[in-house]
C-alpha positions in Angstrom: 117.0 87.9 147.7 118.6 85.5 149.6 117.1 81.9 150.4 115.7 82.6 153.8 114.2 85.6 152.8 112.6 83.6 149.6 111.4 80.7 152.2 110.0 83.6 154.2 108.1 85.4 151.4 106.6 81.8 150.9 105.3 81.3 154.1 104.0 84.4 154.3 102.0 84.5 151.1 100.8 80.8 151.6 99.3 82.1 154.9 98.0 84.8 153.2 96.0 82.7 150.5 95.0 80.1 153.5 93.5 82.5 155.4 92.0 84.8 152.5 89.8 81.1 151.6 89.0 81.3 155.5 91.0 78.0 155.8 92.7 77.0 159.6 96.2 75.3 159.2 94.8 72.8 160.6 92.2 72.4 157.5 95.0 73.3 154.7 97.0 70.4 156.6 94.0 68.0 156.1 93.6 69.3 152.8 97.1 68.7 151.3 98.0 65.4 152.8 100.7 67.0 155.2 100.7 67.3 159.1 99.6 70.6 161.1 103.0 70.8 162.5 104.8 71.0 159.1 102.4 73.8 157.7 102.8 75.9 160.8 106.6 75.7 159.9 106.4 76.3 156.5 104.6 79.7 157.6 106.8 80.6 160.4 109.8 79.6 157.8 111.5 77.1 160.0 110.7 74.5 157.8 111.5 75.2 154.1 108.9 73.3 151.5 110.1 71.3 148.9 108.6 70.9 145.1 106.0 68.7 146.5 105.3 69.9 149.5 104.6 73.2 147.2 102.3 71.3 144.7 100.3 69.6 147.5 99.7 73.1 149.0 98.8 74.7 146.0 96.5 72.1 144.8 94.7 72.1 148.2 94.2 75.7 148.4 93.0 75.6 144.4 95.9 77.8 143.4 98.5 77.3 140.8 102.0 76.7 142.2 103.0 79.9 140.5 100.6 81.9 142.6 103.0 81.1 146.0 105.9 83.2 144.8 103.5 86.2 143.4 105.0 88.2 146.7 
């Protein structure tokens, strides 16, 4: 797997888990401390999440950070 393909598969499943929890980026966003704009990235993989950006995510949707690669 290369590193888009990762970033992809990371977006995808962190929409996924949003969405399963009935959450609206724009709630996730509020959530985690980050803007709207940066989580719609992160899902459409043109912005590619860093360590913390990851641990804010996965603390707001009540997940552990390990949770966002089981893809």
């Amino acid at each position: 797997m290369n590193e888009i393909e990762l970033y992809k598969r990371i977006g995808t499943r962190i929409k996924f888990l949003r969405e399963t929890q009935n959450l609206t980026q724009e709630n996730l966003a509020e959530k985690s401390g980050l803007s709207l704009d940066y989580i719609g990235k992160i899902e459409v993989c043109i912005n590619k999440p860093g360590l913390r950006a990851l641990i804010k995510i996965s603390n707001a949707l009540n997940v552990d950070i390990k949770e966002l690669f089981e893809f």
